[in-house]
C-alpha positions as CSV (number, residue, x, y, z in Angstrom):
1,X,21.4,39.4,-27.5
2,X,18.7,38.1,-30.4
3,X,21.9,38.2,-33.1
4,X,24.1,36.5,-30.9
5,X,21.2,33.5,-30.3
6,X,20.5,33.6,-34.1
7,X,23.9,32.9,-34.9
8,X,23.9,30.2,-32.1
9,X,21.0,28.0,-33.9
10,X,17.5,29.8,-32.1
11,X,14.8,31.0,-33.9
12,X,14.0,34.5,-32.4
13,X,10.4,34.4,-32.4
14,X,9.4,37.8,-30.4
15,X,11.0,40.8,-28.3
16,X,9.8,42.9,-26.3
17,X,11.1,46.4,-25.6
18,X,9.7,48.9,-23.9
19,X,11.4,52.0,-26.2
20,X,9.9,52.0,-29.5
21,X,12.9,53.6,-31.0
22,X,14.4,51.1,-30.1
23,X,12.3,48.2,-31.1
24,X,11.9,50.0,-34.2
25,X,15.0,49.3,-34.9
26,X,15.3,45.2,-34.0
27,X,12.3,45.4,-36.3
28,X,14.5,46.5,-39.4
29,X,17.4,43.7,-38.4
30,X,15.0,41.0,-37.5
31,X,12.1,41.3,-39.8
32,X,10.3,37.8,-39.0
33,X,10.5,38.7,-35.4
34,X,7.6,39.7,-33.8
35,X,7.6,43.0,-31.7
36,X,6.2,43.8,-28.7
37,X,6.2,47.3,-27.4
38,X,5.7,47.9,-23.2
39,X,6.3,47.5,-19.9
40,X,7.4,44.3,-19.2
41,X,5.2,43.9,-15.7
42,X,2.5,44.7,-17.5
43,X,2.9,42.2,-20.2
44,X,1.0,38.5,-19.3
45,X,2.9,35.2,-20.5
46,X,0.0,34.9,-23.0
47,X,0.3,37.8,-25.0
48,X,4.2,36.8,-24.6
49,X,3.2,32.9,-26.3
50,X,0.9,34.6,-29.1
51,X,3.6,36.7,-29.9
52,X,6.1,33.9,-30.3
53,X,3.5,32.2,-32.0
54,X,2.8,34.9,-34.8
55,X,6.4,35.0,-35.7
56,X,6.9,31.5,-35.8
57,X,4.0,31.3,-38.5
58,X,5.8,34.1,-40.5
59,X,9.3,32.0,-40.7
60,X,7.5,28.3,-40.4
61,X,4.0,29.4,-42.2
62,X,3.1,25.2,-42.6
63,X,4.8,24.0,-39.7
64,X,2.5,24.1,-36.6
65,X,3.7,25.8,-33.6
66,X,5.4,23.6,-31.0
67,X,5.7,24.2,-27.1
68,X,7.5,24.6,-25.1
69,X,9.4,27.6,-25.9
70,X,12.7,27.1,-26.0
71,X,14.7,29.8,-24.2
72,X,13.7,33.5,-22.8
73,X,16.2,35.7,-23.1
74,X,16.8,39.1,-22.2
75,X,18.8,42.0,-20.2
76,X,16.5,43.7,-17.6
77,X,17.6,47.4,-17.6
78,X,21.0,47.4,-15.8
79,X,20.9,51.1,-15.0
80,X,20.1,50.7,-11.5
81,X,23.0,48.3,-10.5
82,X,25.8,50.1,-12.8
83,X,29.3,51.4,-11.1
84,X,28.8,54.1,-13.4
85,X,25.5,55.2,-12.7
86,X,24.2,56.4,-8.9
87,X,23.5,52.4,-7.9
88,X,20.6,53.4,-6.2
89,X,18.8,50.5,-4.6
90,X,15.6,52.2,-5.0
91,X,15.8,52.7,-8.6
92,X,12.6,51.5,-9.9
93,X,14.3,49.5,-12.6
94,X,15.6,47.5,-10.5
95,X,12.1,45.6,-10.1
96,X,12.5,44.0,-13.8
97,X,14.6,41.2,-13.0
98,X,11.9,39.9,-10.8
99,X,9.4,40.6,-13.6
100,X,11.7,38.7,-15.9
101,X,11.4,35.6,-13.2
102,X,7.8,36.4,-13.4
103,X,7.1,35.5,-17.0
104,X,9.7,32.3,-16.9
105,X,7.6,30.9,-14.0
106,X,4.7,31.8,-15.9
107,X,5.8,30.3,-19.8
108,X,7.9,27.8,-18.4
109,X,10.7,27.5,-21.4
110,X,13.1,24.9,-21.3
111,X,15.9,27.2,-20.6
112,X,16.9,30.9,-19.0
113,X,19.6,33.2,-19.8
114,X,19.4,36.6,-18.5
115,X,22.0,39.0,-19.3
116,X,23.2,41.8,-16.6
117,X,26.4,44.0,-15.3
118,X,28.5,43.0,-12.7
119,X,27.1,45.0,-9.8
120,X,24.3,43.1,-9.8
121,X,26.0,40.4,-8.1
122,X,27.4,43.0,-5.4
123,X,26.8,42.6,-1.7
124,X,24.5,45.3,-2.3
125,X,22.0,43.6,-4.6
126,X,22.3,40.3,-3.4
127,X,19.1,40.1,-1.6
128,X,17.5,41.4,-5.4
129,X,19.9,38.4,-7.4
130,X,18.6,36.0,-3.9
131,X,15.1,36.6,-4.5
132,X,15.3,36.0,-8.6
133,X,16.8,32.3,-7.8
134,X,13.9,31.7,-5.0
135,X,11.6,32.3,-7.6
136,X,13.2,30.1,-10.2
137,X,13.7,27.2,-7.8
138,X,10.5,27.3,-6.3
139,X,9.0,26.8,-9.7
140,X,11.2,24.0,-10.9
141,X,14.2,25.5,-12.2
142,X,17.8,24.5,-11.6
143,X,19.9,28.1,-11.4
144,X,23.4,28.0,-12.0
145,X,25.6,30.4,-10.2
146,X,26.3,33.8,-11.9
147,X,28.7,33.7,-14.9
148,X,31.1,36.6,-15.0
149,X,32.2,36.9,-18.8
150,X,34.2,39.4,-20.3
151,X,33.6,39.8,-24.3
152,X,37.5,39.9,-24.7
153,X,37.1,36.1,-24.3
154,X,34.6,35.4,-26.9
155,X,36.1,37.3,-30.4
156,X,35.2,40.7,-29.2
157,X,37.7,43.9,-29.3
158,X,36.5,45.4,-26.3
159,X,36.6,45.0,-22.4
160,X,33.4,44.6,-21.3
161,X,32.5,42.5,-18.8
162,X,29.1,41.4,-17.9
163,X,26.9,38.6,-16.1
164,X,24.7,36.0,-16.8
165,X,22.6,33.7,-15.2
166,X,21.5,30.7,-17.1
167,X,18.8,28.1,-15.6
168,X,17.3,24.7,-16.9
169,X,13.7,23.4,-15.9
170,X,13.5,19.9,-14.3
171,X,14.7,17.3,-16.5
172,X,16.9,19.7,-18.8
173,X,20.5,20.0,-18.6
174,X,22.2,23.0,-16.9
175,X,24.4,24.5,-19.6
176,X,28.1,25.2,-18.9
177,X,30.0,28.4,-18.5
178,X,31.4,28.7,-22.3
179,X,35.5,28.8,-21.9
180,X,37.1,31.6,-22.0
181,X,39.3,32.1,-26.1
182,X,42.8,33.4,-26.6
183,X,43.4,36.1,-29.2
184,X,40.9,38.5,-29.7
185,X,40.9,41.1,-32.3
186,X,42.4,44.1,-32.2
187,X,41.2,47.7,-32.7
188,X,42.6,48.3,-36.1
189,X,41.3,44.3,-37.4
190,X,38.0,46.0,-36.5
191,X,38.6,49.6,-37.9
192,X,41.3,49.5,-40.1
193,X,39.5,48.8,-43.5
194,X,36.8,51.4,-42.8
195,X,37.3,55.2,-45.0
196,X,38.5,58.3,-43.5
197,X,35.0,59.5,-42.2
198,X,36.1,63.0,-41.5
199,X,37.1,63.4,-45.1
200,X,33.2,63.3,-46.6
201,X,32.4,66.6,-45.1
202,X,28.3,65.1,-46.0
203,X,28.8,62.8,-42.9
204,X,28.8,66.0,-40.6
205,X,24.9,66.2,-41.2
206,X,24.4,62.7,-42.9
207,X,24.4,59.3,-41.5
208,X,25.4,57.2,-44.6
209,X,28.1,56.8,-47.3
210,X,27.7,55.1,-51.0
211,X,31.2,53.9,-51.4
212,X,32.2,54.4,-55.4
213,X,33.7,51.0,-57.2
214,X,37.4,52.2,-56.5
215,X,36.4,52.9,-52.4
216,X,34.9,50.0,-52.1
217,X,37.8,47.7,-53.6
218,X,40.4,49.6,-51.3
219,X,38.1,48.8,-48.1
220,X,37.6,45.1,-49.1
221,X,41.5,45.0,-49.5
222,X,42.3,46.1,-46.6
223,X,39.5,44.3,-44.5
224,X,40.8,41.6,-41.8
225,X,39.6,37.9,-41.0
226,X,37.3,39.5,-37.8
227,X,35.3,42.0,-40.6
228,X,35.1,39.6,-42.9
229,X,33.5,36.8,-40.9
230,X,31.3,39.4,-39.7
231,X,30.0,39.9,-42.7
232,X,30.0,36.7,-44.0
233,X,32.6,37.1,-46.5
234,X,34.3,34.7,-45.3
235,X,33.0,31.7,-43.4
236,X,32.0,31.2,-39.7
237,X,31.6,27.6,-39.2
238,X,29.6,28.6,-35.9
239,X,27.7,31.4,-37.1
240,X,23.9,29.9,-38.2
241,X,22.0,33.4,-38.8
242,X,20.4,33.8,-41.7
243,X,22.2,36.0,-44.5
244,X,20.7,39.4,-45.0
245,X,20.1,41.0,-48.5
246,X,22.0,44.2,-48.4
247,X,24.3,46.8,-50.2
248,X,27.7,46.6,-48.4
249,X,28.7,49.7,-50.6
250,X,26.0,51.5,-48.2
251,X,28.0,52.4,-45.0
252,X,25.5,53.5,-42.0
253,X,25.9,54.8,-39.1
254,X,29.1,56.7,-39.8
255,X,28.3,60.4,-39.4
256,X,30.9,62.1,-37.7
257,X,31.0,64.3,-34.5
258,X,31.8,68.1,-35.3
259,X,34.4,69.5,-32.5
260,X,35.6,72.9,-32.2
261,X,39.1,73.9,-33.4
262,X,40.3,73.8,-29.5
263,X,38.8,70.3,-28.8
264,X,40.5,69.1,-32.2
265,X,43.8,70.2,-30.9
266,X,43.6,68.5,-27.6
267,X,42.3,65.2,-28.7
268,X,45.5,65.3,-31.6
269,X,47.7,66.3,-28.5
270,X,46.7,62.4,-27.0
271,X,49.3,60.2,-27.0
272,X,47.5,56.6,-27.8
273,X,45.8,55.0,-25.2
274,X,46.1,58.3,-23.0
275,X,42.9,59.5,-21.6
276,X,41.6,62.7,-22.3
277,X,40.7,65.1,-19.3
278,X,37.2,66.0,-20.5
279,X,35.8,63.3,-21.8
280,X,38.0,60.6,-19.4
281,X,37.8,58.0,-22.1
282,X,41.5,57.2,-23.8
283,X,42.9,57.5,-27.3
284,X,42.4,54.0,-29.0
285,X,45.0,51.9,-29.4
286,X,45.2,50.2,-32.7
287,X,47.2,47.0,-31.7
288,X,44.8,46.8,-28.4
289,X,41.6,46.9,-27.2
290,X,38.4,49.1,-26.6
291,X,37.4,49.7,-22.9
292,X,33.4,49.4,-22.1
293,X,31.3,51.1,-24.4
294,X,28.4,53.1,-22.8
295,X,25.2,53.8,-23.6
296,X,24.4,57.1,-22.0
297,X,21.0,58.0,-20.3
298,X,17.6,58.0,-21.9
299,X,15.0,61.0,-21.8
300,X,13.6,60.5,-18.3
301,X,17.5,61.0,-17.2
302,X,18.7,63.6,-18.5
303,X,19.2,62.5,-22.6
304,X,22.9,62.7,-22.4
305,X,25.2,60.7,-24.9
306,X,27.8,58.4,-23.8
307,X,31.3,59.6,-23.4
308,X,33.2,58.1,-26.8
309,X,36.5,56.6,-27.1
310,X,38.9,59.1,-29.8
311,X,40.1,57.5,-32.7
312,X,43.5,56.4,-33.1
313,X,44.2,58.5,-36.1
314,X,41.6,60.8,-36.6
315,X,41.1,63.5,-33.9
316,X,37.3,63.0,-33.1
317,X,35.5,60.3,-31.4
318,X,34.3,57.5,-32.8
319,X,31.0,57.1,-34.8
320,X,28.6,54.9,-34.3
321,X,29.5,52.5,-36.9
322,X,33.0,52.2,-35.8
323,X,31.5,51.3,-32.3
324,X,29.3,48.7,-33.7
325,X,32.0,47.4,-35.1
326,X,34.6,47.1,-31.9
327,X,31.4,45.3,-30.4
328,X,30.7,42.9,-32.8
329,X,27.9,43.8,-35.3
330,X,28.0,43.0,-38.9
331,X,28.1,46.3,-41.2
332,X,24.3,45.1,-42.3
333,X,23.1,45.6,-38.8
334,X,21.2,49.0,-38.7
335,X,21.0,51.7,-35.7
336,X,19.4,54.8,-35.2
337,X,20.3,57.7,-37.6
338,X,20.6,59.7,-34.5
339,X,24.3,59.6,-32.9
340,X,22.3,59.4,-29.2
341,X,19.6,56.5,-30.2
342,X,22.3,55.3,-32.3
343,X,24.9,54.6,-29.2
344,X,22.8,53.6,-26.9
345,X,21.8,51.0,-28.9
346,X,25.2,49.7,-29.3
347,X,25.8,50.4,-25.4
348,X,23.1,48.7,-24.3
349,X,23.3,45.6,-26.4
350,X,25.5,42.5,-25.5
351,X,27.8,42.0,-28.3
352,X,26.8,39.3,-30.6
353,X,29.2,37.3,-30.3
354,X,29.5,36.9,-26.4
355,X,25.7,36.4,-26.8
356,X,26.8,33.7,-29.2
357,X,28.5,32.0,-27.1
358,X,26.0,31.6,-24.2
359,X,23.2,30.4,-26.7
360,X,25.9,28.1,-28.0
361,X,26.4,27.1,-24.2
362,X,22.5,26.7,-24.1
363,X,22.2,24.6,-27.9
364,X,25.3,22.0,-26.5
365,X,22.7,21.2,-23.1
366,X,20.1,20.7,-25.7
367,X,22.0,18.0,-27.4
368,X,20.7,19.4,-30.5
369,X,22.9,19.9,-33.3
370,X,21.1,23.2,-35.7
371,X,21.1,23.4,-39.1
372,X,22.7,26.0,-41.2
373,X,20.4,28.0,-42.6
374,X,19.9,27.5,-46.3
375,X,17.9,29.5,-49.1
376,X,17.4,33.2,-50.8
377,X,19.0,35.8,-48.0
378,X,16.4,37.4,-45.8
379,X,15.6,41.2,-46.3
380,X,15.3,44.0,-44.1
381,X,12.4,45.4,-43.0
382,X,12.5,49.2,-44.2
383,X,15.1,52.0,-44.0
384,X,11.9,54.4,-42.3
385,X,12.2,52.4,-39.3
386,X,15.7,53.8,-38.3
387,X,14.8,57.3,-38.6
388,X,11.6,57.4,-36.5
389,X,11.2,60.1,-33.4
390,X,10.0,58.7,-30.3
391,X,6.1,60.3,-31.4
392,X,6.0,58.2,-34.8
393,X,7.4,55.2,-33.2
394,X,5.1,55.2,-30.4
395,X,2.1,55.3,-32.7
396,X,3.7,52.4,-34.9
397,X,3.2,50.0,-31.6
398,X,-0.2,51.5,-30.6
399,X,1.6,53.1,-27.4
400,X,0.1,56.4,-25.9
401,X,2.1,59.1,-26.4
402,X,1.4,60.0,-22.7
403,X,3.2,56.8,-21.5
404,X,6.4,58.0,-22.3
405,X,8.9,58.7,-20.5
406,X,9.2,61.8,-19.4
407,X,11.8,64.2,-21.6
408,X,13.5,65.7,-18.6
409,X,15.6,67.6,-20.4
410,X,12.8,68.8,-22.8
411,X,10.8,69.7,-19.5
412,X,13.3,71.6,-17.6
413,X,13.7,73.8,-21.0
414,X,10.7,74.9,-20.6
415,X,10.2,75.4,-16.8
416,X,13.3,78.1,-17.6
417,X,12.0,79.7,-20.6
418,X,9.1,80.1,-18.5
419,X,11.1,81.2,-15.8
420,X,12.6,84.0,-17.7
């Protein structure tokens, strides 16, 4: 969510995330952010305010730091309370929303959004969703009732629907469910302008692309309104982030999937929008829109990679660029050079700009009316930090290697090799 709010008006001060792949990687895209690696229920609200405090002095380095904090924001994992996962009510993960109540009740910030899927207001895990607002109104804070939002609405070309509760402490103003926006972009304004990826035979073992002069012309040409407001080519009146230094001849994220002669024949055999029988995810529709992109499972379940929409003229899936785009990222915005860390990044982020539009929610309670963001753009942190294994990563953020997560898939290897 920490583009969507920065294009809203916030300054995001510090994250938190408990993957240091990950966080690795919202260290490259937000370099004056300041990242905290772990478990959330082990994290105190004071480490939390320090944090915030060393990355406003690296954006505001004569301005003294002023508190309240603004907002917390954040998506405890929504695993547990998925309709595509087990739903288990046990699941351990589960336990973070009330660790995200937790640290609001403990740092008090003016305001509350927390970011979810739809299950988790289910009859099921009501008495979960019941006990968060307990908490928050015991401690002061007024709790609206869950929002149900579906990124269509807000500029997206995807279905995706997800949930979000938003509070205010006492004596702030409850923001107001954002209205819903006609017209959103289709497939093809998202992926039309892009290259044919399965031509550069490179991006079958490479993640990048350097367009030449004559590429890049034919992609600007052929870019729509949507690409070029993400990446400020064209101007967003609502969008406040700062403007990143970058080579938009560089395309990342764009290595392509290799399939078998057999697999290559059945995807081609897809009429558009037809789902195919293995994968159960359909052929894109140019003139329509993406269903829910997923984010597959991490290494204490199982590693596997997220079942991929097929491209509407190519006969592969998509890569992970092309899904960054259809939810909403600017071509700047870096992922993982891996195709697994690299979609489950996208899958497990809100897309910016439905993010956008709760923060904006948030910023119109406020009253406040944020500047646009003026100066030299703001550069990335370094390349290094999208290519790190979990091991280098882990030692970056001072994490033991033993507090992993388990690799389960790693582990039951072994137990066979052993076995044989």
């Amino acid at each position: 969510m920490a583009l969507g709010f920065e294009q809203a008006g916030f300054d995001v001060l510090a994250s938190v995330d408990a993957d240091p792949v990950h966080l690795a990687a919202h260290e490259r895209n937000f370099p004056l952010c300041e990242p905290v690696c772990g478990d959330i229920s082990e994290i105190g609200a004071n480490e939390l305010v320090e944090a915030a405090r060393r990355g406003w002095n690296r954006r505001y380095p004569r301005a003294p730091f002023a508190e309240p904090i603004d907002c917390i924001f954040g998506g405890p994992s929504c695993q547990g309370f998925s309709v595509i996962g087990p739903r288990r009510q046990d699941d351990p993960r589960n336990a973070l929303v009330a660790q995200f109540a937790r640290l609001v009740v403990e740092m008090r910030p003016r305001w509350l959004v927390m970011e979810n899927v739809p299950g988790l207001v289910s009859p099921a895990y009501r008495p979960t969703l019941d006990a968060f607002y307990q908490t928050l109104r015991a401690a002061g804070y007024q709790v609206a009732e869950p929002w149900t939002l579906n990124a269509r609405d807000h500029g997206v070309p995807q279905v995706r629907k997800r949930v979000f509760v938003v509070g205010a402490y006492e004596g702030e103003p409850l923001p107001i469910e954002p209205p819903a926006q006609p017209n959103p972009p289709t497939v093809a304004e998202a992926l039309g302008d892009l290259p044919a990826l399965a031509r550069f035979r490179t991006l079958r073992e490479r993640d990048a692309l350097i367009l030449r002069d004559d590429q890049f012309a034919s992609m600007l040409r052929r870019q729509s309104g949507y690409v070029r407001r993400l990446n400020g080519l064209e101007r967003d009146r609502d969008d406040l982030a700062d403007q990143r230094d970058w080579d938009a001849r560089l395309l990342t994220s764009v290595g392509v999937a290799s399939h078998s002669d057999a697999v290559v024949a059945r995807l081609r055999r897809l009429r558009l929008g037809e789902r195919d029988e293995v994968g159960r995810l359909p052929k894109l529709d140019p003139r329509g829109l993406s269903p829910t992109l997923r984010a597959g499972t991490g290494r204490d379940h199982g590693s596997f990679t997220s079942a991929r929409p097929i491209h509407y003229s190519s006969p592969r899936v998509i890569a992970v660029r092309e899904a960054a785009r259809l939810h909403g990222f600017p071509d700047w915005f870096g992922f993982h050079a891996t195709k697994w860390h690299g979609f489950r990044q996208v899958g497990n982020a809100v897309p910016p700009p439905l993010a956008r539009a709760v923060a904006r929610a948030v910023v119109e309670a406020a009253r406040v009316d944020p500047p646009r963001r003026t100066g030299e753009p703001l550069s990335l942190g370094s390349a290094a930090l999208l290519g790190m294994t979990m091991g280098e990563a882990a030692e970056r953020y001072g994490l033991d290697p033993k507090s992993l997560p388990v690799n389960v898939r790693a582990l039951a290897a072994r137990k066979t090799g052993k076995a044989a």
